[in-house]
C-alpha positions as CSV (number, residue, x, y, z in Angstrom):
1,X,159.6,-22.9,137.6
2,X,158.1,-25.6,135.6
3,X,159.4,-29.0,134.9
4,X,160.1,-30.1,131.0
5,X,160.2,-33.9,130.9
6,X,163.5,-35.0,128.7
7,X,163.1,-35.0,125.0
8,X,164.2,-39.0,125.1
9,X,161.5,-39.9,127.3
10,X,158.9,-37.7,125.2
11,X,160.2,-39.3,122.1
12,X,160.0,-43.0,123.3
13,X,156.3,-42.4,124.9
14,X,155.6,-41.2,121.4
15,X,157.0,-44.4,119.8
16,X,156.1,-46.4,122.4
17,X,152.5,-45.6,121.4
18,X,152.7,-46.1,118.0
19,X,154.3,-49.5,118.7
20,X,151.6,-50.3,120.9
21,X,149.0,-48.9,118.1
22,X,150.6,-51.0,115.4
23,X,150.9,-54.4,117.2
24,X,147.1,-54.0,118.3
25,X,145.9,-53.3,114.9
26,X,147.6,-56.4,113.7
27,X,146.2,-58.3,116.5
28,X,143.1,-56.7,115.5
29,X,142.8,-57.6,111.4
30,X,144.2,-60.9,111.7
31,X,141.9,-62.2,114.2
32,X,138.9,-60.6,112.7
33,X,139.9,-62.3,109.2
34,X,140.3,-65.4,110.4
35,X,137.4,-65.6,113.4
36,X,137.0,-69.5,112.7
37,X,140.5,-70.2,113.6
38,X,140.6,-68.0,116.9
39,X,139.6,-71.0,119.3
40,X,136.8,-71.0,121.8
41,X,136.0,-67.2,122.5
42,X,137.9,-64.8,119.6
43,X,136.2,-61.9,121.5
44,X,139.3,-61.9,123.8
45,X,141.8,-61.6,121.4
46,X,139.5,-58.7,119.2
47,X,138.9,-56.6,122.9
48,X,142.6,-57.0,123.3
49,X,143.4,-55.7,120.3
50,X,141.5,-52.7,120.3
51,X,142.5,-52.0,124.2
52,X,146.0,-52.1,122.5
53,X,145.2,-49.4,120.0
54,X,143.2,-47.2,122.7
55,X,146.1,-47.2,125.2
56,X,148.6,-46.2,121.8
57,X,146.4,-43.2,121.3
58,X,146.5,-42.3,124.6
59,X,149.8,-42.3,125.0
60,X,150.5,-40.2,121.9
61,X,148.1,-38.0,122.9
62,X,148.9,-37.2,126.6
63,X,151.1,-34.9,127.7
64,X,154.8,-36.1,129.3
65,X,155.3,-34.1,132.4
C-alpha cells in the first residue's frame, strides 16, 4: 500500500514555494538596482535572494510523500 500525502499539504508546499520564489526575487531586483544603498557587503542580501528562489523551485519541484 502506498501512502498519498493530503492534497492540502501538497497544495500549500506548492504555494509555499511560489511564495518563497516571489519574495526572493524581489529581494533579488531591488537590491541589485539599488547596490549603492545596500550597506557594507550587498552580496549577503543578493546570495540570499537567490538561496530564496532555489529553495522555491525545489519545493515546487519535489515530490510530497
Amino acid at each position: 500500500m502506498s501512502k498519498e500525502a493530503p492534497v492540502g499539504l501538497t497544495i500549500m508546499e506548492k504555494l509555499m514555494g511560489l511564495l518563497m520564489i516571489a519574495i526572493g526575487a524581489i529581494t533579488f531586483y531591488v537590491t541589485y538596482t539599488n547596490l549603492g544603498s545596500a550597506g557594507i557587503n550587498p552580496i549577503l542580501f543578493l546570495a540570499a535572494g537567490l538561496t530564496l528562489v532555489v529553495l522555491g523551485f525545489f519545493l515546487i519541484i519535489v515530490k510530497a510523500e
